[in-house]
C-alpha positions in Angstrom: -127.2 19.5 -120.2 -124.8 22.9 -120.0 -124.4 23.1 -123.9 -128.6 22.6 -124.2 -128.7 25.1 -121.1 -127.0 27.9 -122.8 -128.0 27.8 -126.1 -131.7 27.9 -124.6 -130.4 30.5 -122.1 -129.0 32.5 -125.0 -132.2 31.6 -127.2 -134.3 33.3 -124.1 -132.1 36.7 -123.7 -131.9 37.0 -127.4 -136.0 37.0 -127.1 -135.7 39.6 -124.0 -133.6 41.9 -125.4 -135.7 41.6 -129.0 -139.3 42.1 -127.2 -137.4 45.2 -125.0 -135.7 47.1 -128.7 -139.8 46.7 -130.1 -141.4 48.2 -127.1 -142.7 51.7 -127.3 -143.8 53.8 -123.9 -147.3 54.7 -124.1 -149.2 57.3 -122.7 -152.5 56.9 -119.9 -154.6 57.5 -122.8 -153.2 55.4 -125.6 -155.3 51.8 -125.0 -158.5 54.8 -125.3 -156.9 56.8 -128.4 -156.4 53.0 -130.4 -160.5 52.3 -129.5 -161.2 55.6 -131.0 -159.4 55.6 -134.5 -160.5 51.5 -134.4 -163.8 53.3 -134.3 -163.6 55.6 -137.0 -162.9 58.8 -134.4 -161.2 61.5 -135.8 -160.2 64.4 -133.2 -159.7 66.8 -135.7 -163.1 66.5 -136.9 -164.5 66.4 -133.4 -163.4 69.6 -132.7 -164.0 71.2 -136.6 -160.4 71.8 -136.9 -157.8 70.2 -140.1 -154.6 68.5 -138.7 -152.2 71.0 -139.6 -154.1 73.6 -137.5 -152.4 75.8 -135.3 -151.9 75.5 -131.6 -154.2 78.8 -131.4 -156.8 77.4 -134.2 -157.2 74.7 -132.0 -158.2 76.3 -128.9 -160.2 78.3 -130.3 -162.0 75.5 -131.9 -162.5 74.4 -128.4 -163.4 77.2 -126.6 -166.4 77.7 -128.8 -167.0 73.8 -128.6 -167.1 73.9 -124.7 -169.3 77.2 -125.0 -172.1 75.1 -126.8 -171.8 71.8 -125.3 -170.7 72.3 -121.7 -173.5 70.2 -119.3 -174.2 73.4 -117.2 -175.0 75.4 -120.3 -177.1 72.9 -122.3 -179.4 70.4 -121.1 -180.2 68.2 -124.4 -180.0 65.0 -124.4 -176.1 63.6 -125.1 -174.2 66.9 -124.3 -172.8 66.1 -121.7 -170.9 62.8 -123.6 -170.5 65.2 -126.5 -168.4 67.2 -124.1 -166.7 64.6 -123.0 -165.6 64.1 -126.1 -164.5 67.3 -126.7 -162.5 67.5 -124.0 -160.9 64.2 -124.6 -159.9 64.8 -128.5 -159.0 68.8 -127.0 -156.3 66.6 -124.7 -155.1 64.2 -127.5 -154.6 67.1 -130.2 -152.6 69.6 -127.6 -150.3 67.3 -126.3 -147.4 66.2 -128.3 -146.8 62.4 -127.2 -150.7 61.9 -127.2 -151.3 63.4 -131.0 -148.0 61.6 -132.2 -149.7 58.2 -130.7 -152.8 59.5 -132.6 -151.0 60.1 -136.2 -149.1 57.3 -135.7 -152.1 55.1 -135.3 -154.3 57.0 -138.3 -151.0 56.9 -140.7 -149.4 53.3 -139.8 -152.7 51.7 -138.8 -153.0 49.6 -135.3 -149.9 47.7 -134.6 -149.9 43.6 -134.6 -149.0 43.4 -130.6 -152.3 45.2 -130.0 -154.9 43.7 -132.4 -156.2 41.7 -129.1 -154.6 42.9 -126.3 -154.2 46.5 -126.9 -158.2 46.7 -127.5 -159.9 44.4 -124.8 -157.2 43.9 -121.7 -157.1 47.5 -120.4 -160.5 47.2 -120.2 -160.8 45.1 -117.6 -157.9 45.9 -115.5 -154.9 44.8 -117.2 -151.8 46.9 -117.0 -151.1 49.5 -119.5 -147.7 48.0 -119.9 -147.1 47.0 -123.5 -147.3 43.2 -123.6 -143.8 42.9 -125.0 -142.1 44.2 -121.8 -144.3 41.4 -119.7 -143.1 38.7 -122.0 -139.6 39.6 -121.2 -139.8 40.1 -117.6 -141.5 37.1 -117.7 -138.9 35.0 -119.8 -136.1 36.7 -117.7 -137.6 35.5 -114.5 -137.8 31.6 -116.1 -134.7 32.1 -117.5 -132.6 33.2 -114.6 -135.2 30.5 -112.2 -134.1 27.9 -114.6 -130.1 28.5 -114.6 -130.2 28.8 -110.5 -132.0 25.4 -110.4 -129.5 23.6 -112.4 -126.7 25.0 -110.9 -128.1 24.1 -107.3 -128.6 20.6 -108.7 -125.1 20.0 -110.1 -123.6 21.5 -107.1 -125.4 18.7 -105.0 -124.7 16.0 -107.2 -121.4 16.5 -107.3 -121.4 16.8 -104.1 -123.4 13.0 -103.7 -120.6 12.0 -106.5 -118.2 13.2 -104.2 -118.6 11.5 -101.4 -119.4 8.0 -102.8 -116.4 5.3 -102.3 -115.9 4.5 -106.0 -114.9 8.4 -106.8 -112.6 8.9 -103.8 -111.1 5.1 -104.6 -110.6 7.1 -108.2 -109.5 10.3 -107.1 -107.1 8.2 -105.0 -105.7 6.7 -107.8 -105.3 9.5 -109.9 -103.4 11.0 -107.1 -101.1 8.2 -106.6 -100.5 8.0 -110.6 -99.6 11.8 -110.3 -97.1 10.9 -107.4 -95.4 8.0 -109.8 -95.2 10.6 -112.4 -93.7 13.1 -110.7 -92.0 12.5 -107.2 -91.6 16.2 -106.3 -95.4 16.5 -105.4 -94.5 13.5 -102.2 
């Protein structure tokens, strides 16, 4: 049972510290930003700017944006989503963990670990934990359940073992053979 145990227990931290090495941080906005480019949203071309655009190009892309498209300057129909919009890919483009979660996902495509999850669970009030760092929480917890369960167990039955009369009629024994072997322990 101890061998099995700890080449299982080994087996589960190896999976731990592999799921924790793959995990990536991910901003508020990231579960939002993967729906988008799964969509075919571009936040360059929402705001009429190309990607390598300055930091200046860019705001004033959105200024003028805002200008035409803010809900207490136009009442069509759909501004005020438009705007929204605008505001949202304004966000992603300016700040720097945000866009490199944006060219990540345009250049490398949506990542395996959130083909399901990534794209349904935060909408209905799943964490926005990566799914990898769960897994080995989770794991961990079984893992470190599992080894304090069978070492309460042992403990107890060695402690039944112990106090049955064929062991202490052994342990006896053992002691008197030790005593024939070597009188200095009398």
């Amino acid at each position: 049972i101890n061998a099995e145990y700890g080449v299982m227990g080994l087996l589960h931290l190896f999976l731990c510290v592999v799921f924790l090495h793959t995990a990536q941080s991910v901003s508020s906005s990231y579960y939002q930003i993967l729906q988008d480019v799964e969509d075919g949203v571009n936040y360059y071309e929402t705001l009429g700017v190309y990607r390598g655009a300055s930091h200046s190009e860019i705001r004033k892309a959105f200024s003028q944006l805002s200008l035409k498209f803010h809900p207490d300057k136009n009442n069509e129909e759909g501004a005020t989503e438009r705007y929204q919009k605008i505001v949202f890919a304004y966000e992603v483009v300016t700040d720097e963990q945000k866009r490199d979660e944006f060219h990540s996902l345009i250049d490398e495509g949506i990542p395996w670990h959130q083909q399901y999850y990534g794209k349904y669970a935060h909408k209905y009030g799943a964490p926005d934990h990566d799914i990898r760092y769960v897994l080995s929480g989770l794991i961990l917890f079984i893992t470190i359940a599992k080894f304090l369960y069978q070492h309460y167990r042992r403990h107890t039955l060695l402690g039944l073992v112990k106090r049955t009369d064929r062991y202490q009629r052994a342990m006896r024994k053992k002691q008197q053979e030790q005593e024939l072997q070597d009188p200095t322990l009398r």
